[in-house]
C-alpha positions, 0 to 999 in steps of 0.5 A: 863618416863621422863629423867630417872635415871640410876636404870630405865634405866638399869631396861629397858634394863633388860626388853627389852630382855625378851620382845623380849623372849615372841614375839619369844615364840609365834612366832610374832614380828609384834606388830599389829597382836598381839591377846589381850591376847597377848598383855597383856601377852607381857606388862605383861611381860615387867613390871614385868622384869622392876620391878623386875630388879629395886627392884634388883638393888635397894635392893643391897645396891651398888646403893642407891635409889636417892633422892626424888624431892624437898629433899635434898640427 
């Protein structure tokens, strides 16, 4: 993601936690050592948060989405 705006950047800092959550779940943090399973599971874990976090933050009304590259706000 380049330069992101304040709704991804605070959708990211939602989702880091719950990254951080699942690698203590099942008791790793050396992302190396990760099965496949659990590396899906864990990029499942930080998109979903991600997207959820977004679409919240997005769909409250108090922080309108910004404008689309290339129109005018």
């Amino acid at each position: 993601m380049i330069d992101p705006d304040e709704h991804e950047i605070a959708a990211i800092q939602a989702a880091s936690p719950m990254a951080g959550e699942y690698l203590e779940s099942i008791g790793k943090t050396d992302l190396a050592v990760l099965t496949d399973a659990e590396w899906l599971t864990l990029l499942e874990v930080i998109v979903t948060a991600y997207q959820d976090a977004l679409a919240q933050r997005l769909d409250s009304g108090s922080h309108p989405a910004p404008p689309l590259p290339g129109r005018a706000a």
